[in-house]
C-alpha positions as CSV (number, residue, x, y, z in Angstrom):
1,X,60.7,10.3,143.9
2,X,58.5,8.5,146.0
3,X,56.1,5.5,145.4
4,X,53.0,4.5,147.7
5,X,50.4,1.7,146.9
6,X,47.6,0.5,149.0
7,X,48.6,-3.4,147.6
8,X,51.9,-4.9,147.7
9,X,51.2,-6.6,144.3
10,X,50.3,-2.7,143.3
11,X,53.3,-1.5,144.6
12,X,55.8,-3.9,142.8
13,X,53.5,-2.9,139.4
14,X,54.5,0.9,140.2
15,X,57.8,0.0,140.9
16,X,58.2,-1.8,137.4
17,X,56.6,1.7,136.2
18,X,58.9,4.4,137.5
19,X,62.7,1.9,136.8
20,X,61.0,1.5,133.0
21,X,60.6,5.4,132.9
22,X,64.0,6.2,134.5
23,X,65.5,3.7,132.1
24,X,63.8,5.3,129.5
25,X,64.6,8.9,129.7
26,X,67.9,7.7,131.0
27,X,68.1,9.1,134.4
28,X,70.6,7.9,137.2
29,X,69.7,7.2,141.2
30,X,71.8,8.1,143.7
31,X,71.4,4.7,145.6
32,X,73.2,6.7,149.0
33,X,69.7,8.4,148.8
34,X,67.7,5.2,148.0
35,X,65.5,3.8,150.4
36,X,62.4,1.0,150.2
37,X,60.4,-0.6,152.3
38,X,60.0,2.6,154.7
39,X,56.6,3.0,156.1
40,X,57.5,7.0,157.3
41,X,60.1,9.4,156.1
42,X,61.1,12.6,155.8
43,X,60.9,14.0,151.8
44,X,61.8,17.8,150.9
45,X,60.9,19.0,154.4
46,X,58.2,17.0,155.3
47,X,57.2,13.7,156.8
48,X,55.2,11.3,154.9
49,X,53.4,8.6,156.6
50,X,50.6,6.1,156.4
51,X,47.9,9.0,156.7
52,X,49.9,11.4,154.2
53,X,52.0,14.4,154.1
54,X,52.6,16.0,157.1
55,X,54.4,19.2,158.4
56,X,58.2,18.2,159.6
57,X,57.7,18.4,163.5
58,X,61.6,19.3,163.8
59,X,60.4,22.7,161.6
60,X,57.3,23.6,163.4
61,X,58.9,23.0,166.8
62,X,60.9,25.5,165.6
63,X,58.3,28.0,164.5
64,X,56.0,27.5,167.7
65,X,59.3,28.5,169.7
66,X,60.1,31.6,167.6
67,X,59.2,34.6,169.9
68,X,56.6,36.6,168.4
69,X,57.8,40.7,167.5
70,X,57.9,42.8,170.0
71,X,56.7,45.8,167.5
72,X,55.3,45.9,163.8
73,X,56.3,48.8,161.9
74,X,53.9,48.8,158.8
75,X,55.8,49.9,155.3
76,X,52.9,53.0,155.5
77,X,54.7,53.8,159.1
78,X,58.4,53.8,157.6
79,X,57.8,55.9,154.8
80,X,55.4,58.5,156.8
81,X,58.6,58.6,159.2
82,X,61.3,58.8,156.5
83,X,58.9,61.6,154.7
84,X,59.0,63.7,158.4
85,X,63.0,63.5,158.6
86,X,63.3,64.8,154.9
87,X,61.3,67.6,155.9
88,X,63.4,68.4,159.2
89,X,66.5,68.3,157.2
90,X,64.6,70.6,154.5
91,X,64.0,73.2,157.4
């Protein structure tokens, strides 16, 4: 779960919100995973900030170093080549 306000005042208000709902549907927090007063984190994957959600750099530095295929085979390009054995093997 995470909470952003533009206000602190706003902020403790939402807080109240979200512990009154936990309470009531009687969740639990894993306080190992709690943490407040963050301005930046990572959340499922991806960093939020002051100026929103943004892409995890530790994934896309990842993707921009993937090499790129040396060949694409197209599904149409299998099947014409699986279709040309069968008929060798026919013969």
């Amino acid at each position: 779960m995470v909470v952003t306000s533009e206000e602190k005042d706003q902020h403790i208000v939402d807080l109240e919100k979200l512990f009154i709902t936990i309470a009531k549907y009687n969740l639990k927090l894993n306080l190992d995973k709690c943490v407040f007063g963050v301005e930046a984190g990572k959340f499922l994957g991806f960093l939020l900030t002051k100026r929103g959600i943004e892409a995890n750099p530790d994934k896309w530095h990842a993707i921009i170093g993937m090499r790129s295929p040396l060949f694409m085979v197209s599904q149409t390009q299998v099947s014409l080549f699986v279709f040309i054995v069968r008929l060798q093997i026919a013969d």
